[in-house]
N, C-alpha and C positions, 0 to 999 in steps of 0.2 A: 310251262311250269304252272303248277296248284299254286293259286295266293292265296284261297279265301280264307282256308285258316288260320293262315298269320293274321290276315285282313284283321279280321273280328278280335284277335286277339290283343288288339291295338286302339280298337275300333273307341272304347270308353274312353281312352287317355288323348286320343286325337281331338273327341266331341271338348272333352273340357279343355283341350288348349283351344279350339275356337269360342267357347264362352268367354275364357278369359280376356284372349283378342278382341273379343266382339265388347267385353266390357272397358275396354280400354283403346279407345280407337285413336289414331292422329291423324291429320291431314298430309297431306304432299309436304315431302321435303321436313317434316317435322317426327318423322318415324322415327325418335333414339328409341324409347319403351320398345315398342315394337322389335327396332333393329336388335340391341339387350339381351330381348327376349328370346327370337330367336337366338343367336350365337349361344346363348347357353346351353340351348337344348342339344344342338348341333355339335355343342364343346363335350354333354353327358352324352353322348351318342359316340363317340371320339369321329366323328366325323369332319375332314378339312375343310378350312374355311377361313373368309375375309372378310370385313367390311367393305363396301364397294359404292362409289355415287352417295359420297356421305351418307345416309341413311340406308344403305340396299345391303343385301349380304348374297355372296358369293358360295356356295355350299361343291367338295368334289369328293365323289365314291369311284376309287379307282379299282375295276375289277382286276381278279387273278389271272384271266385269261385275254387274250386277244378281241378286239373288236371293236365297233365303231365308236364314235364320242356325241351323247345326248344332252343335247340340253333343256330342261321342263322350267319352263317359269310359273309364278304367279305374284300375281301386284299386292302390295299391301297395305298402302294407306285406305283411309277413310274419307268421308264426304262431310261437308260443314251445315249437316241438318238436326234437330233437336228430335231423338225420339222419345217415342212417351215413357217416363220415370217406374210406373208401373207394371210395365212392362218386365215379365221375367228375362234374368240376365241381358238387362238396358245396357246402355250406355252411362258410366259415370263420368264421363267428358262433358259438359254442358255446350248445346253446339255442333258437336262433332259426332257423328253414328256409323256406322261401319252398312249402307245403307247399298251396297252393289256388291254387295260378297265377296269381296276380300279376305274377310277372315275364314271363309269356306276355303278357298284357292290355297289358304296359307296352311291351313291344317292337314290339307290333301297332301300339300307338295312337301311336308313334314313329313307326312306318315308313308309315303314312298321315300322318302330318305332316310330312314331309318331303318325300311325294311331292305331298303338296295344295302347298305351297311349291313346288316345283319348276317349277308349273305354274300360279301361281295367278294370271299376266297372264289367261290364260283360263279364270277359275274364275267360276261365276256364285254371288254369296251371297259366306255367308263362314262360317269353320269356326273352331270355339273347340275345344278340347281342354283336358280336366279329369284331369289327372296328381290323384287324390283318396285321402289318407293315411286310416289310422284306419277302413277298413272292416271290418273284425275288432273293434273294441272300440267307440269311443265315437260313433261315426257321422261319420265325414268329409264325407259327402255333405251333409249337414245344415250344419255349418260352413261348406262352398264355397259354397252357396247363398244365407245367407243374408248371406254377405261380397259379395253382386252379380255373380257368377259369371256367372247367366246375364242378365243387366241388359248394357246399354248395350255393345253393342246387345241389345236380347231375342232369347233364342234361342226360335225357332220348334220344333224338333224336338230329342229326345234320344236319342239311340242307344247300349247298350251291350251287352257280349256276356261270357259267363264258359264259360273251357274246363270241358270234362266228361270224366272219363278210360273212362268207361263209353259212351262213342261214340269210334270210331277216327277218326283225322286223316281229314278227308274227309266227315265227315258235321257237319251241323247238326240242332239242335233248336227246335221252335216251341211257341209256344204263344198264342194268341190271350186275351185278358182276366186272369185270374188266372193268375198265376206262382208268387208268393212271398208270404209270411206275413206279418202283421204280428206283430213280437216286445216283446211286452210281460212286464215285473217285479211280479210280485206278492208283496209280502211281508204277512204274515198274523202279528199281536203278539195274542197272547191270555193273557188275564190273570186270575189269580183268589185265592185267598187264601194263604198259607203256612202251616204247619200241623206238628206233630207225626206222621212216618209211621204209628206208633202209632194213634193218635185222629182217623184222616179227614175224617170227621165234622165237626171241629172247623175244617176250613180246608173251599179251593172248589181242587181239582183243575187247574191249569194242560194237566197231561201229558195227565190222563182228556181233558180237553174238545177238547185238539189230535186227539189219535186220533180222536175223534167228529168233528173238523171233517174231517179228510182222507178216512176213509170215507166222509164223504158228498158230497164234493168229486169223489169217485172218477165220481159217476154224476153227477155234472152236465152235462159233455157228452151223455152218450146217453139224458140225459131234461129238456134244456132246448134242445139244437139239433135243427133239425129233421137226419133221415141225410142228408138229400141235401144237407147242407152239411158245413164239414169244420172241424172245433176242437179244440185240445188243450193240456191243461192237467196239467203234472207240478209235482209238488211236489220239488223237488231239495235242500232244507236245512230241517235240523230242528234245535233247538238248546231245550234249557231245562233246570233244575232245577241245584240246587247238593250236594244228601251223598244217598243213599237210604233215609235215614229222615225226612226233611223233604217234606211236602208242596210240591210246586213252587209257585209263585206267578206265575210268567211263561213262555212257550214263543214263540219266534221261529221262523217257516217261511217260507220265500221259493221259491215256484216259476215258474218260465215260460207263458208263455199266447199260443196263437199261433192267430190268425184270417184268415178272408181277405175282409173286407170290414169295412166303417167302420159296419153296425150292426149286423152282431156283434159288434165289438169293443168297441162301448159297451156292448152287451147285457149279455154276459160279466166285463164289470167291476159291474154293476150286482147280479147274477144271485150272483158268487163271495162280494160283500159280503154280501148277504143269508142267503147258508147261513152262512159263519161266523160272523155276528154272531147268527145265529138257534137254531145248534146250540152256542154257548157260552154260549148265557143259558141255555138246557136243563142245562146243566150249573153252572148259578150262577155265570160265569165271564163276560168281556167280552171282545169280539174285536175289534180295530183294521188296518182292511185298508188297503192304500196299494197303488195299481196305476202304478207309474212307466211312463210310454208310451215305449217304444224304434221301431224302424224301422214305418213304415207298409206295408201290404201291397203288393205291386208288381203292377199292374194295366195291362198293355199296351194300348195303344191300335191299336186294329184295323186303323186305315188304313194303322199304320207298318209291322205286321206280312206287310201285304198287299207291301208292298214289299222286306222283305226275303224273302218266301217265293219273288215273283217272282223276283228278280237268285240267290235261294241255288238255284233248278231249273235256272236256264239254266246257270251256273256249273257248279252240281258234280251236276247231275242231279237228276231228282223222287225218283231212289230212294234218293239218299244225303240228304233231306229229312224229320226225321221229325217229327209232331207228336205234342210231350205231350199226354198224354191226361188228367193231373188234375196240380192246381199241388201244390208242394212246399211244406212246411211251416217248411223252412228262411225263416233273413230276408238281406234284402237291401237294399242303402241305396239303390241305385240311382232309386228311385220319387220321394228328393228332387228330383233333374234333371227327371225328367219333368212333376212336378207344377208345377216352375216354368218349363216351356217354355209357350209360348201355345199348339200343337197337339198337345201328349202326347209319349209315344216309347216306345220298346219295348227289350227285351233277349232276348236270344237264347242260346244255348247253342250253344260248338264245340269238337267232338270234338278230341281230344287225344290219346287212348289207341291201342294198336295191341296187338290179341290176340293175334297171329304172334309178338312180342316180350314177352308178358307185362308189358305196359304197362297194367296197369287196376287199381291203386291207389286207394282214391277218395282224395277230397280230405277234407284235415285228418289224414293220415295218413303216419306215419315214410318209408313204401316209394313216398309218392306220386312218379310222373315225370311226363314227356309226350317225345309224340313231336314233334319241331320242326319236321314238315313240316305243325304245324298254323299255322306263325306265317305264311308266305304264302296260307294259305289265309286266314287271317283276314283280311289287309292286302289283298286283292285282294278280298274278300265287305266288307269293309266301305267301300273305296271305291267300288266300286259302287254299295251302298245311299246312302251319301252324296250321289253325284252326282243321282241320280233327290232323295231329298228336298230338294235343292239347289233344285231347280227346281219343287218340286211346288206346287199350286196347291190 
């Protein structure tokens, strides 16, 4: 099917629901404005819909015809950085800036819901849309999903996409299998006896035995993974000891741990328990690990990718198509949808940035922009992909 001229026709009223978005940002879990705002548009649209994961919204276009069930996300909160005031259409949240494109994602996934609506006497299947809060902090994807999101009807496939300021409007990125990391909390409590700074001796080292744990924590990666896989382990928080003349008795460390597959990640929990607990007894001391599991790694499903690689060549050309060449370490929630679709789904990457205007900021940062000629490119690349998995077999 021709989108582009609905696309365009759309195109002015989608830019300014992202200005407005983008002037009005919330953090995780704190989306009502947001949430609001959506369902309204969604309610003048007569489009179905819920609230969902206290701040998330649920959107469903049920076509007139037969066919599969799609589900297209995009996340909506904001990030807690101060942009600059003078900035045209800033942020009037003081703190709070919509600084990873979220508000692009939201406007896209808007203006294909409106035009799958528009049209959806002739829609075959049916399309859910996941407005999903809290992808910055406590997992939103994880919440919508196990609230029945993608249940009744089951969705078949999951499709979602995240701007990149370091590709210009106009271009996409792929990637087949690994994406994105799983991000998992390790905090590391090691414990030993308290003591007189004076008479060492006489206590068990808390602080000594942490350094020992971290030095040797250092080489665990590049002498327990094989190289031709990819894992990383920083230790970000150190905490212990109470005057310095008192032997410590306890040291708290909590670092990040990011994998891209389901056994390494068990591996690696298994693997970091062991040296700490092994190099604190060497020092008379006891070590207590706890690995809190956060986001699973995001693992695209080949078939989906095949389909959007298709409609992203014909579209915007094979050369403005690029494939990642090795997954990012970063995490992403995105993998909850997919793993609860019955045939997988994929996520992509669209350019955003434009280097002629000093548009390439990355993301999570004060000076981040985009350029808004990526929001019809998006809403016209991803109804396309939609319609082909609409009907795929």
């Amino acid at each position: 099917m021709e989108f582009h001229g609905s696309v365009q026709s759309i195109t002015d009223e989608m830019i300014a629901i992202r200005r407005e978005l983008h002037r009005c940002p919330e953090l995780g879990t704190q989306e009502y404005r947001t949430q609001a705002r959506i369902c309204a548009l969604l309610e003048n649209w007569g489009i179905e819909h819920r609230p969902v994961a206290d701040t998330g919204v649920v959107g469903i276009v049920r076509g007139g015809r037969p066919g599969n069930v799609v589900g297209l996300r995009a996340d909506i909160d904001a990030l807690p950085l101060q942009e600059d005031k003078n900035r045209p259409c800033c942020s009037q949240n003081d703190g709070v800036m919509h600084a990873c494109g979220h508000d692009v994602h939201t406007a896209i996934l808007l203006g294909v819901a409106k035009l799958c609506k528009a049209m959806e006497g002739e829609l075959a299947g049916t399309v859910k849309f996941f407005f999903q809060p809290a992808e910055e902090t406590v997992g939103g994807g994880e919440r919508m999903v196990q609230q029945g999101v993608c249940e009744d009807p089951k969705v078949d496939y999951s499709l979602g996409l995240h701007v990149q300021p370091y590709l210009d409007a106009g271009f996409v990125e792929l990637r087949y299998g690994q994406l994105n990391a799983a991000c998992d909390t390790v905090t590391i409590t090691v414990r030993g006896k308290a003591g007189h700074g004076a008479y060492p001796e006489r206590g068990a080292d808390a602080i000594v035995a942490a350094a020992g744990v971290i030095s040797a924590l250092q080489t665990f990666v590049s002498r327990s993974i094989s190289p031709l896989n990819s894992a990383v382990l920083t230790v970000g928080t150190i905490h212990g000891g109470v005057k310095s003349n008192i032997v410590a008795d306890e040291v708290v460390m909590t670092a990040t741990l990011r994998t891209l597959d389901p056994e390494t990640r068990s591996f690696a929990a298994r693997r970091i328990t062991e040296i700490a607990q092994g190099v604190a007894q060497g020092y008379g001391c006891q070590a207590e690990v706890e690995v809190e599991l956060g986001y699973s790694a995001l693992i695209n499903t080949d078939a989906v990718v095949d389909v959007i690689r298709e409609n992203a060549c014909r579209l915007l050309g094979g050369d403005h198509v690029l494939m990642k060449q090795y997954p990012s370490l970063g995490g992403e929630d995105f993998q909850y949808f997919s793993d609860a679709s019955a045939w997988g789904g994929a996520f992509y990457h669209l350019g955003c940035g434009n280097r002629e205007k000093g548009i390439t900021a990355a993301l999570h940062n004060q000076q981040f922009n985009v350029d808004e000629r990526c929001i019809p490119v998006g809403i016209e690349l991803q109804l396309n992909i939609l319609m082909e998995l609409l009907t795929k077999k």
